[in-house]
C-alpha angles and dihedrals in degrees: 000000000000081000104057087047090049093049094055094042093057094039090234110173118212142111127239147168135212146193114237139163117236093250094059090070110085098182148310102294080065104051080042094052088051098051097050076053095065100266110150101163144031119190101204119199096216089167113196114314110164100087076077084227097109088163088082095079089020109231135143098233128116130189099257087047082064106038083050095050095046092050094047082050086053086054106045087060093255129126124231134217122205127204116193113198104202143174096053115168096261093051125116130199079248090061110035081055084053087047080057096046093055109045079060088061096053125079091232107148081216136022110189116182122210115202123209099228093198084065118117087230098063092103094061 
């Protein structure tokens, strides 16, 4: 954040982008702060979440977590960027149609879905 600070306090005027995890984002005076820093998009790697085992990639994240943060992000005036990691090992047809389904249901400008093509469910 001390760039954001630093980048209002200077009056530098640029824009910029950045790459972040949902648990990075503490509320919505941070995603503010780096808007009025010149933030105009965040690329979230949201991975895969709906086998409900986020230990499999071991992070901390949860899906309200998610929905919360990109919203905040909505709010703030930045677009967000999600990246779906899909095909893991645990994964069903059922639930790669539910990873789908929610990234509908999130404000995100782009949803890009990268599929693991070891999975068994490449040929689908």
């Amino acid at each position: 954040m001390s760039f954001a600070k630093g980048s209002c306090r200077d009056k530098i005027d640029i824009t910029w982008g950045c790459y972040g995890r949902v648990d990075g984002i503490t509320d919505l005076d941070m995603l503010k702060l780096m808007k009025r820093a010149g933030c105009w998009r965040i690329s979230f790697g949201t991975r895969e979440r709906i086998t409900g085992d986020f230990r499999f990639y071991r992070k901390g994240e949860t899906l309200d977590q998610m929905r919360k943060v990109v919203e905040w992000t909505y709010k703030a005036g930045i677009k967000s960027k999600g990246f779906f990691m899909m095909g893991n090992v645990m994964e069903t047809e059922k639930t790669l149609q539910q990873t789908v389904d929610f990234a509908r249901t999130l404000k995100c400008m782009i949803s890009r879905y990268i599929f693991n093509a070891a999975s068994r469910l490449r040929d689908l």
